[in-house]
N, C-alpha and C positions, 0 to 999 in steps of 0.2 A: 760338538761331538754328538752326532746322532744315533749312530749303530750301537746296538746292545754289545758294550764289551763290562769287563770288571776290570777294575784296580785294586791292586791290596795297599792296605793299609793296618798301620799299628796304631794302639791305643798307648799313649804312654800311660804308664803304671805313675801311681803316686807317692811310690816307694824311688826313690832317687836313683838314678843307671839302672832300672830294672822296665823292661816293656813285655807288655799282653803279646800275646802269639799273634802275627800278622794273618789276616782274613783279608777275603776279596769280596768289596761293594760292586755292584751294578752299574754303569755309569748310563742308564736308559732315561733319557731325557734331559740330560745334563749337560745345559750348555757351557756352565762355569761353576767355582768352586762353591757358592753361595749356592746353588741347584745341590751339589755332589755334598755340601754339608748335611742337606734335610737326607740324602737316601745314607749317610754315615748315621745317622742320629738314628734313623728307623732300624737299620741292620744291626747295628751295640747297643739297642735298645739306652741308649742317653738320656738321662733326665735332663741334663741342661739345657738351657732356651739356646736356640742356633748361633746366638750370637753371640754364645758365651765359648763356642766352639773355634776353634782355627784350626788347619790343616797346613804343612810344613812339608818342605821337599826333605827337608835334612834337618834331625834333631835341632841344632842350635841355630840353623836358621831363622829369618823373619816368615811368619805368617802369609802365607800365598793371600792375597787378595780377592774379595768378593765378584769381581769380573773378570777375574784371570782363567786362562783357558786351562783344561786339564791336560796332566801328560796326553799323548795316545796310546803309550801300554808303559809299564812297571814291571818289576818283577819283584818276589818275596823279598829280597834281599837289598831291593831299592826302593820299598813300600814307604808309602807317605806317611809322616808322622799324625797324629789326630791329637792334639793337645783340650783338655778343659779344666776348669777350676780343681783345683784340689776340693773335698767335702770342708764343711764350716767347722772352724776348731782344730785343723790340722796346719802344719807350714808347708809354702811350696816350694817345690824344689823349679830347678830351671825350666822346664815345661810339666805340666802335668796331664 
C-alpha cells in the first residue's frame, strides 16, 4: 500500500466492552501492519513500545501479523481494533 489513504481504527479502552471513538491513521508508507503500527503509536500518541501493540480485524479476533498486508479501505464501523497492555497494577480484560 503505497497511496496516501487513511484507515480508522479504535483504541480499545481498558475499561471492559467499552472502546475510545474510532479515528483515521494515514497509511503513507506502509507496506504492512508492523509499518501501520509505528504511524498508530504516533497518531494516539502510545507509550507502549511497538511490540507491545497488536492490531485486530475484529474485537475477539487473533492479532493481524507483523507482514500481513493492510485492508485497502474500512469504514468507522469496521475500524480495526488497536489492542495494548492494560497500565501496571490494573487487570485485563480480553483485549485492552
Amino acid at each position: 500500500m503505497s497511496a496516501t489513504q487513511q484507515l480508522w481504527v479504535v483504541l480499545r479502552s481498558n475499561t471492559p466492552a467499552q472502546f475510545r471513538r474510532p479515528t483515521q491513521v494515514q497509511t503513507k508508507n506502509c507496506k504492512n501492519v508492523d509499518n501501520f503500527i509505528d504511524a498508530i503509536k504516533k497518531k494516539l500518541q502510545l507509550p507502549h513500545p511497538p511490540q507491545d501493540i497488536t492490531v485486530h480485524l475484529i474485537e475477539d479476533g487473533p492479532a493481524m501479523e507483523p507482514d500481513e498486508a493492510l485492508p485497502t479501505q474500512n469504514t468507522k464501523q469496521t475500524a480495526l481494533v488497536v489492542a495494548v497492555p492494560p497500565p501496571p497494577g490494573t487487570s485485563p480484560g480480553r483485549l485492552t
